[in-house]
C-alpha positions as protocol buffer text, in pm:
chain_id: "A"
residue {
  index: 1
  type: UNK
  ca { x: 351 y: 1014 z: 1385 }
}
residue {
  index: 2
  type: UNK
  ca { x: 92 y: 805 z: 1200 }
}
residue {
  index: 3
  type: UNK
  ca { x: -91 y: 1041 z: 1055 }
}
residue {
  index: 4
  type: UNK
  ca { x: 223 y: 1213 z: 939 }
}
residue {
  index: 5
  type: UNK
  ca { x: 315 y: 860 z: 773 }
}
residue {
  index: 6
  type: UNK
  ca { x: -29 y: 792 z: 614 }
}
residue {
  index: 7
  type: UNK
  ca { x: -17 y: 1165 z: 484 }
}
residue {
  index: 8
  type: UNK
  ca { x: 306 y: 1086 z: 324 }
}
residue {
  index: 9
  type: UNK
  ca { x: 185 y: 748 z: 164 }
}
residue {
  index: 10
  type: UNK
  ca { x: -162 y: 898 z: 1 }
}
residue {
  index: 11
  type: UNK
  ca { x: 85 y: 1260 z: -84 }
}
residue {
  index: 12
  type: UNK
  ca { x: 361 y: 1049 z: -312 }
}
residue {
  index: 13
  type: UNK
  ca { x: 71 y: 802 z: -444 }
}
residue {
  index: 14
  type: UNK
  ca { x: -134 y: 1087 z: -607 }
}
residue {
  index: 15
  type: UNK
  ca { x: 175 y: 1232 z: -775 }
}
residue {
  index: 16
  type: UNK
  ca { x: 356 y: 910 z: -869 }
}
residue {
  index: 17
  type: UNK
  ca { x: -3 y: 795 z: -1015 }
}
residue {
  index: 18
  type: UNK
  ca { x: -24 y: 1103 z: -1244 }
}
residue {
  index: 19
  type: UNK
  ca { x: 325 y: 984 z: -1409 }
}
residue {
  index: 20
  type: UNK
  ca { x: 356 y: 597 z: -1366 }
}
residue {
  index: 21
  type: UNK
  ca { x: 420 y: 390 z: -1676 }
}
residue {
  index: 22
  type: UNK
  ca { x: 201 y: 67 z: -1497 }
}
residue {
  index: 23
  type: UNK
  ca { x: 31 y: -10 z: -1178 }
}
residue {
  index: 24
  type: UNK
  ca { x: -47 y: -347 z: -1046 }
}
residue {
  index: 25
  type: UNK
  ca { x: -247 y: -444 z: -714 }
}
residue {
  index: 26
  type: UNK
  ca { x: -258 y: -803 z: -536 }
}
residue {
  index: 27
  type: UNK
  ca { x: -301 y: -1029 z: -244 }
}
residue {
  index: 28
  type: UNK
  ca { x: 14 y: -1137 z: -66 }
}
residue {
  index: 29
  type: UNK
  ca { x: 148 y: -1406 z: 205 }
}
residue {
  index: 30
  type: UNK
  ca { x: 422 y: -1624 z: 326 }
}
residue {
  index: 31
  type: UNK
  ca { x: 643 y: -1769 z: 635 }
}
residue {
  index: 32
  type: UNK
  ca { x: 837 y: -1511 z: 838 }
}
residue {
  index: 33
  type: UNK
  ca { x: 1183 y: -1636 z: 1027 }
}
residue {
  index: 34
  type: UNK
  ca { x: 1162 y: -1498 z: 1378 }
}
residue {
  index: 35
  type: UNK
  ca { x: 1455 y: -1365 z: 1537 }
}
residue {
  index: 36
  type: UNK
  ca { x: 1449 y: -1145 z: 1891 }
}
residue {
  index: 37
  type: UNK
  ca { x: 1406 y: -1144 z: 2276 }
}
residue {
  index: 38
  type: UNK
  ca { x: 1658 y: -1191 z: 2555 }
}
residue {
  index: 39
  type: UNK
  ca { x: 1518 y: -1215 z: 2921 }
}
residue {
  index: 40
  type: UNK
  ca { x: 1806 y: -1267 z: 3254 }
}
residue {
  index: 41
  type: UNK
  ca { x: 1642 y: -1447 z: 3569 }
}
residue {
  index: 42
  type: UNK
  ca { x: 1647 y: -1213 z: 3873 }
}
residue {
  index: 43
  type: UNK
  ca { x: 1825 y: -1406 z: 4206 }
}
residue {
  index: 44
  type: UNK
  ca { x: 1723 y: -1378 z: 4579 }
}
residue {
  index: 45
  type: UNK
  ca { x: 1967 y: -1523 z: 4810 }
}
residue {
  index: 46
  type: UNK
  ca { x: 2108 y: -1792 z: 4549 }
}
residue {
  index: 47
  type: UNK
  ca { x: 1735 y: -1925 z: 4503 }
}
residue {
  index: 48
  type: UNK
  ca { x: 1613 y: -1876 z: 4142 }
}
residue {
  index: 49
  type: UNK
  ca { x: 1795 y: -1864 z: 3851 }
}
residue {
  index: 50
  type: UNK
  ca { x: 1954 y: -1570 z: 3753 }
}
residue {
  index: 51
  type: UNK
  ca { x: 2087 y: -1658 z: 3407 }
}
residue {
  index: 52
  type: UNK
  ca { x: 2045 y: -1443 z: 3056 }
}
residue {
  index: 53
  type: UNK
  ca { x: 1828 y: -1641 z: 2804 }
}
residue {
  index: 54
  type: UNK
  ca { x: 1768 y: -1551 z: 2457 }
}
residue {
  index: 55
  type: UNK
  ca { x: 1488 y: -1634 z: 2236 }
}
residue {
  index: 56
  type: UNK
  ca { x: 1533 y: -1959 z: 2001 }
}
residue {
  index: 57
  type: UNK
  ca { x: 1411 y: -1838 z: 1658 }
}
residue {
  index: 58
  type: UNK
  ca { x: 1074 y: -1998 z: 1537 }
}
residue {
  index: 59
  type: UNK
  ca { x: 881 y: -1982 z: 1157 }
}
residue {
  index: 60
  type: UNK
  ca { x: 495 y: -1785 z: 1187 }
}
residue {
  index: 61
  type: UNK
  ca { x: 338 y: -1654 z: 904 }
}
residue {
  index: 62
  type: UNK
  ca { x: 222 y: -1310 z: 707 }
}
residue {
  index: 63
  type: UNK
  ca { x: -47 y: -1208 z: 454 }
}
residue {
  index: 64
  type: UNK
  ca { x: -154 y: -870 z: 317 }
}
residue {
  index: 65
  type: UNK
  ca { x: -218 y: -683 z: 29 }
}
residue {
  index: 66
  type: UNK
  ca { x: 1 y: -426 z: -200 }
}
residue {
  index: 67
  type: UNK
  ca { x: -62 y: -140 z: -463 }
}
residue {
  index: 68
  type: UNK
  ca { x: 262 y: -94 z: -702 }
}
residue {
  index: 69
  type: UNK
  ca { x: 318 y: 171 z: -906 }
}
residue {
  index: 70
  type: UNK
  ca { x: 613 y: 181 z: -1210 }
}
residue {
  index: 71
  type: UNK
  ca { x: 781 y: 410 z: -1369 }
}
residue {
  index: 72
  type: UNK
  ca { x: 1049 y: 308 z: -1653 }
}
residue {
  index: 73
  type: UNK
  ca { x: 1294 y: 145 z: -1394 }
}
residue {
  index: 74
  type: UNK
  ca { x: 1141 y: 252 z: -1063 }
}
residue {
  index: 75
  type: UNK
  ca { x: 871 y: 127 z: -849 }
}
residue {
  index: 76
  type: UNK
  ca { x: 668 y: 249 z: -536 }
}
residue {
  index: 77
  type: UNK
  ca { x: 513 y: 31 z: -349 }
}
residue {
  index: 78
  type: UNK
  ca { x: 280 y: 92 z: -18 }
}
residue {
  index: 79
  type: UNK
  ca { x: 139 y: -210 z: 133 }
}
residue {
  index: 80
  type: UNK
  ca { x: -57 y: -377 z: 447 }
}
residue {
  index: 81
  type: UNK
  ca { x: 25 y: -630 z: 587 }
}
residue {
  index: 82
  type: UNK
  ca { x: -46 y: -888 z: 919 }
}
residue {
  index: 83
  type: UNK
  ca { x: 197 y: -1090 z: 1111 }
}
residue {
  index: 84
  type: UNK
  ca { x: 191 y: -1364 z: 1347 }
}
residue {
  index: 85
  type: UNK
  ca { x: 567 y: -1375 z: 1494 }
}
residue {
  index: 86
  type: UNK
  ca { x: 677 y: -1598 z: 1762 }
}
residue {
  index: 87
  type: UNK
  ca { x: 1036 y: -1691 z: 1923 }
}
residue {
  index: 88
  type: UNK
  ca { x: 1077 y: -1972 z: 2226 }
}
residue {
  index: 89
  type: UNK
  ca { x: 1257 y: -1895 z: 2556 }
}
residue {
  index: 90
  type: UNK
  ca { x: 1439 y: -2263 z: 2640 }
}
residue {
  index: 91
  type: UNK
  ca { x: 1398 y: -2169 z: 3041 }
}
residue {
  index: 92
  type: UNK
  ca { x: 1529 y: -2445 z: 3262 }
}
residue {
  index: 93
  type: UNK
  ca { x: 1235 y: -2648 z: 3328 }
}
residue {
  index: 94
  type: UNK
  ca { x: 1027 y: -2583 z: 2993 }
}
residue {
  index: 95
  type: UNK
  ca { x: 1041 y: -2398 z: 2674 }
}
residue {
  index: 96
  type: UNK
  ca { x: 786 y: -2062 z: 2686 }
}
residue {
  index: 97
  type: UNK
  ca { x: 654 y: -1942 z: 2367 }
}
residue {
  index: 98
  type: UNK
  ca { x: 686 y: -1553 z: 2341 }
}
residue {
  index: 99
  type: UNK
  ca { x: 414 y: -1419 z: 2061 }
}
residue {
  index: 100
  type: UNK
  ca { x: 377 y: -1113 z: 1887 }
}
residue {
  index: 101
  type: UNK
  ca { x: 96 y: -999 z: 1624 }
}
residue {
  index: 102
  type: UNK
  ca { x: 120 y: -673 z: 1431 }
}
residue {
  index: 103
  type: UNK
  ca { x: 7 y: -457 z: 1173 }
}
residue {
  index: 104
  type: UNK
  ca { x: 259 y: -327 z: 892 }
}
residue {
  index: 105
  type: UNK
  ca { x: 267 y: -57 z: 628 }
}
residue {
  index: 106
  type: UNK
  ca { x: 560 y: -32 z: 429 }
}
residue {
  index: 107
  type: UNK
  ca { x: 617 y: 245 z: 169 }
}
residue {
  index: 108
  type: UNK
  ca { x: 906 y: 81 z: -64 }
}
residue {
  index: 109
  type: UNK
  ca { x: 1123 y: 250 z: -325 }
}
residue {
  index: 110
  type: UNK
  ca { x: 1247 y: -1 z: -594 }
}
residue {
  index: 111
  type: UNK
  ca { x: 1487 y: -21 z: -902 }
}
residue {
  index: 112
  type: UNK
  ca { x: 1485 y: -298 z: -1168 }
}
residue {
  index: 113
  type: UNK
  ca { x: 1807 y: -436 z: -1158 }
}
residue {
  index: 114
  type: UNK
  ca { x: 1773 y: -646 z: -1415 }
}
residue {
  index: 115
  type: UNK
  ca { x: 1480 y: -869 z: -1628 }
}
residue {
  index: 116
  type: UNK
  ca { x: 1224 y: -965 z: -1353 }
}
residue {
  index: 117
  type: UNK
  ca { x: 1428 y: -883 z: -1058 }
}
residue {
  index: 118
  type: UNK
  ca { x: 1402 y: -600 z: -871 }
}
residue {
  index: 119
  type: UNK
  ca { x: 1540 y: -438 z: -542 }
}
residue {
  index: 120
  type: UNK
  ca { x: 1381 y: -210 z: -263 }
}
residue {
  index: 121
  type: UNK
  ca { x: 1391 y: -60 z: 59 }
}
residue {
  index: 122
  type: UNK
  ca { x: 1211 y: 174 z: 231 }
}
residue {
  index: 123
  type: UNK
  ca { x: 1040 y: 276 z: 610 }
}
residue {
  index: 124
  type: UNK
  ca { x: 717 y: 44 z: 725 }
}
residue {
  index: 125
  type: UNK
  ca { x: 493 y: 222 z: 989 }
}
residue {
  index: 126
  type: UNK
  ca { x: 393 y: -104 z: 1273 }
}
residue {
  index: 127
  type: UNK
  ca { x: 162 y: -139 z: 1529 }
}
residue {
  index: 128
  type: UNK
  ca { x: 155 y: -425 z: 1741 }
}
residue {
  index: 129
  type: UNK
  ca { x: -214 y: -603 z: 1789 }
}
residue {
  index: 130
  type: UNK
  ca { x: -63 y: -848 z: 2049 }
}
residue {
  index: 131
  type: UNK
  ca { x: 205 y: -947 z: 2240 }
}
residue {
  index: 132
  type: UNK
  ca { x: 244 y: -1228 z: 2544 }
}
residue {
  index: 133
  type: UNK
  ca { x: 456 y: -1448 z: 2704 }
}
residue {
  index: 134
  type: UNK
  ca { x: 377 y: -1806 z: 2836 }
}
residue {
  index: 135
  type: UNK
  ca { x: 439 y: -1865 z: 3224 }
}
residue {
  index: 136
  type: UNK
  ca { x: 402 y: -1471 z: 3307 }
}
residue {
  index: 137
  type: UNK
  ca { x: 199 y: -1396 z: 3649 }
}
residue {
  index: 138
  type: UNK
  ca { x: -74 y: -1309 z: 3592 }
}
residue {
  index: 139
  type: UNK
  ca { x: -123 y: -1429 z: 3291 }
}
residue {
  index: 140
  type: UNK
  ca { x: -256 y: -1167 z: 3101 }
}
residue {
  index: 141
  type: UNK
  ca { x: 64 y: -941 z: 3179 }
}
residue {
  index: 142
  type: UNK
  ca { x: 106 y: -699 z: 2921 }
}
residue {
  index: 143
  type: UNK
  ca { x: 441 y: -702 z: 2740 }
}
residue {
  index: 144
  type: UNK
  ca { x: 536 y: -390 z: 2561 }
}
residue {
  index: 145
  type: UNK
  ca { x: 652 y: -550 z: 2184 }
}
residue {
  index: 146
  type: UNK
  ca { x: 815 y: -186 z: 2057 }
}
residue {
  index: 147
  type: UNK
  ca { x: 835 y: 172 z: 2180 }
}
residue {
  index: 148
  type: UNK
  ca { x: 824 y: 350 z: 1851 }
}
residue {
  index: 149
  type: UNK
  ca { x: 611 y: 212 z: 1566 }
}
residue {
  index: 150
  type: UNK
  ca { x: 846 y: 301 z: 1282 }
}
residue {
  index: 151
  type: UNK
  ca { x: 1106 y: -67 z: 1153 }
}
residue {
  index: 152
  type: UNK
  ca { x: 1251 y: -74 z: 817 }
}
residue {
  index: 153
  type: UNK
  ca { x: 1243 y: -336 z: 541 }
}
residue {
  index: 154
  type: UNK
  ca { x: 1488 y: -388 z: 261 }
}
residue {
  index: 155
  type: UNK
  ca { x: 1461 y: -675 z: -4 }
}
residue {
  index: 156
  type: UNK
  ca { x: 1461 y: -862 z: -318 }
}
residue {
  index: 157
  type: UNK
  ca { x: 1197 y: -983 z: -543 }
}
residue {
  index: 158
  type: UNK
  ca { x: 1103 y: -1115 z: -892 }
}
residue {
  index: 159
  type: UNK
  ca { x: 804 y: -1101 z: -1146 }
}
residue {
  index: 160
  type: UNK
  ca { x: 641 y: -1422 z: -1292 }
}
residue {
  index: 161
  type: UNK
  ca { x: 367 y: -1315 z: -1496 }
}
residue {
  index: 162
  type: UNK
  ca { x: 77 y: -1260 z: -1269 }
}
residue {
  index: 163
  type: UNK
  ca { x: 297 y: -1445 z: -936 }
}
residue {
  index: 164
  type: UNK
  ca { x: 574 y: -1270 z: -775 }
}
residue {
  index: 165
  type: UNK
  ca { x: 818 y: -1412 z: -528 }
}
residue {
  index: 166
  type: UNK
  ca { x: 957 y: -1203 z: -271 }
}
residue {
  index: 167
  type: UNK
  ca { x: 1258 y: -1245 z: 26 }
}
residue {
  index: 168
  type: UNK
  ca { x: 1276 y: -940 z: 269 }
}
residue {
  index: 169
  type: UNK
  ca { x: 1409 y: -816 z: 587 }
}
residue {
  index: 170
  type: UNK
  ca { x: 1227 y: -628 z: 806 }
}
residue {
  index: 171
  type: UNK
  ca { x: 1402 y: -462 z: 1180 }
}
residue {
  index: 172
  type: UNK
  ca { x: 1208 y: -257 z: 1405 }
}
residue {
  index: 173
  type: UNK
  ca { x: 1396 y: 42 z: 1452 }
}
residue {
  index: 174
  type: UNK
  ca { x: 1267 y: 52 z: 1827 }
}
residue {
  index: 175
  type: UNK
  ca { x: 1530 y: 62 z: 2092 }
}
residue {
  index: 176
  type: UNK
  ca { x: 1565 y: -203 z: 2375 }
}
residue {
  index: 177
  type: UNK
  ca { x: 1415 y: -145 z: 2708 }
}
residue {
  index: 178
  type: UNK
  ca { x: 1355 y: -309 z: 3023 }
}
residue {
  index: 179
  type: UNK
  ca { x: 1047 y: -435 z: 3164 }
}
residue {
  index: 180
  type: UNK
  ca { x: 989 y: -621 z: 3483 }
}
residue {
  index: 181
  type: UNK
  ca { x: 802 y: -973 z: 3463 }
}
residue {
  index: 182
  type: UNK
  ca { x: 689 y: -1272 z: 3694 }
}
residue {
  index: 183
  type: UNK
  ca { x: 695 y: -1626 z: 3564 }
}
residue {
  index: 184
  type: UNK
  ca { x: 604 y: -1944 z: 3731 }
}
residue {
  index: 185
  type: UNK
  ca { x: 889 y: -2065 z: 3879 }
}
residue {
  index: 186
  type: UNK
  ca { x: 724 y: -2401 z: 3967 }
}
residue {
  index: 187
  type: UNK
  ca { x: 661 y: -2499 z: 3557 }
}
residue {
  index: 188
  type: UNK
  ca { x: 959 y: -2267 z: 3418 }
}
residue {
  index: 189
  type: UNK
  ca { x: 1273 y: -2248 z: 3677 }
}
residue {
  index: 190
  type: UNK
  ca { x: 1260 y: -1920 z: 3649 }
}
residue {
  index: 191
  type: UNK
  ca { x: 1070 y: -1683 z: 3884 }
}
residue {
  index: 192
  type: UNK
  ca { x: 1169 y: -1275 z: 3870 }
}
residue {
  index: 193
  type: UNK
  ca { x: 1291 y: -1167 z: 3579 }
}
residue {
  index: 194
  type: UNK
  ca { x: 1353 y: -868 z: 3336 }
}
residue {
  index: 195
  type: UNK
  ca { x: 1264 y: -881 z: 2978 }
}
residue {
  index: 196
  type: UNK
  ca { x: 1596 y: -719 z: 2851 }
}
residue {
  index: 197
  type: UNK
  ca { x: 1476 y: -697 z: 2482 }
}
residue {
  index: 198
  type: UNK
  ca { x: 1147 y: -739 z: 2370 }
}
residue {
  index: 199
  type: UNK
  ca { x: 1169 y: -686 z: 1994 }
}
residue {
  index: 200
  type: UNK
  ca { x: 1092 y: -897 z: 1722 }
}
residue {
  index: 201
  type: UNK
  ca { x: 1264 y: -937 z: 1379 }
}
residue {
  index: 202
  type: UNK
  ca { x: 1209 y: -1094 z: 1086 }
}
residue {
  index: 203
  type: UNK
  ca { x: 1261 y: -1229 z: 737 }
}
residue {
  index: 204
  type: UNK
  ca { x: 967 y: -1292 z: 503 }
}
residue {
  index: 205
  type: UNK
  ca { x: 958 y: -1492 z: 217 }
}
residue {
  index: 206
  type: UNK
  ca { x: 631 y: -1394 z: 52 }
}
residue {
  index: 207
  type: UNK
  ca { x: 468 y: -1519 z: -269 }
}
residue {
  index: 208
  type: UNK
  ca { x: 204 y: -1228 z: -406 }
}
residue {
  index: 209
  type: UNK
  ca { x: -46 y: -1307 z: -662 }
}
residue {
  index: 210
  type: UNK
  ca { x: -162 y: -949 z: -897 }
}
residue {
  index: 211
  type: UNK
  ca { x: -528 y: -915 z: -914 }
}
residue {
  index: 212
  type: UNK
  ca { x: -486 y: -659 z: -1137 }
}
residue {
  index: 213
  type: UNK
  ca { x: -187 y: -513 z: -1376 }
}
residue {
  index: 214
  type: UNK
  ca { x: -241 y: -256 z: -1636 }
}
residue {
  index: 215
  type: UNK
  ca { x: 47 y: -431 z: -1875 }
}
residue {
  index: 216
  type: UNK
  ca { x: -90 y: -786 z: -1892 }
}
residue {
  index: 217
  type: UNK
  ca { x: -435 y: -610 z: -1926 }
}
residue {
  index: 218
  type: UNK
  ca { x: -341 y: -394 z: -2217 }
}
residue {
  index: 219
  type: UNK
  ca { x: -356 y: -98 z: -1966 }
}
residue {
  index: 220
  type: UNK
  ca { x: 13 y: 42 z: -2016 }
}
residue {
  index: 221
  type: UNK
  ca { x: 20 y: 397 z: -2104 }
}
residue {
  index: 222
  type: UNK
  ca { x: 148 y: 561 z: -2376 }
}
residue {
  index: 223
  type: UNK
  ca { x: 135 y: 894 z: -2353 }
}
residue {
  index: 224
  type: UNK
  ca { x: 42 y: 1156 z: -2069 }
}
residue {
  index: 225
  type: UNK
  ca { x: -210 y: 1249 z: -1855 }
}
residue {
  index: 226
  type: UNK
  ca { x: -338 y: 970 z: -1628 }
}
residue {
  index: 227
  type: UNK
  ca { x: -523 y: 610 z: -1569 }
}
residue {
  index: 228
  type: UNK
  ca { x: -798 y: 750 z: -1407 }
}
């Protein structure tokens, strides 16, 4: 599957390169609203709790790079990106932090809606660096973030000179499943458990700074053929 995706990406770069009006590259990075995970205590005779808990939402942060390429009103956009997510379980003895850290590459199709402002959407390709749980026994217990590495991201963003500010939503497209966990029932009030959902969603609010863009450096084509 990812080498089918990175195919795809490097494919619809070399032919949109060949006819893009302007291209632009950059640095990127912001504050992600996390959203995502429900766990439900597991009893045994009447002696732990055996409620459903889900996740408060907490802020983490993103950074990355991008590549965009124009043409009249459209835009493609592949980029890379890193994100620290985390949500907080409010068990009934203490709060336990639940933390994810992935990889994204998003391949966005945009339109220019108007001015500065444009719109996009498109499929991101994820893979998950690191995921844990406070409280689990033992403590290095693995906890599987996603079963499929494909989410999607829609969004909105507009062009200030050089800066661009950006607001998106991104949902992993993973479906919810199971998993079986121990927590210390002495610090959490919880003991057996099952993580009923373990996926993470967010919104990003980025603000992307162009290294590079062919129109403010005089680069803009005029005619055929290509940049390079």
């Amino acid at each position: 599957m990812n080498k089918s995706y990175y195919l795809l990406i490097v494919g619809l770069f070399l032919v949109s390169i060949t006819h893009a009006q302007e291209f632009s590259f950059g640095i990127k990075a912001g504050a992600n609203y996390v959203m995502g995970g429900q766990i439900t205590g597991i009893s045994s005779n009447g002696l732990y709790f055996d409620g459903t808990v889900e996740a408060d939402p907490k802020i983490g942060f993103h950074g990355g790079a991008f590549f965009e390429l124009r043409y009249k009103k459209f835009l493609l956009r592949p980029e890379f990106i890193y994100s620290s997510m985390e949500t907080e379980f409010p068990f009934p003895k203490a709060t336990s932090v639940y933390s994810v850290s992935k990889i994204s590459v998003p391949l966005l199709f945009g339109y220019n809606i108007w001015g500065p402002i444009d719109i996009y959407a498109g499929p991101a390709y994820q893979n998950t660096l690191d995921s844990s749980l406070e409280g689990t026994e033992p403590p290095d217990q693995v906890i599987v973030a996603q079963n499929t590495p494909l989410a999607a991201q829609a969004g909105i963003k507009a062009r200030l000179g050089r800066l661009e500010i950006d607001l998106r939503y991104d949902r992993s497209l993973a479906t919810a499943e199971s998993m079986d966990i121990d927590i210390v029932n002495s610090d959490y009030g919880i003991n057996r458990a099952r993580f009923d959902d373990t996926r993470l969603n967010q919104i990003l609010l980025s603000l992307s700074l162009k290294i590079f863009d062919s129109e403010a450096n005089g680069g803009r084509r005029r005619g055929g053929g290509c940049y390079f």
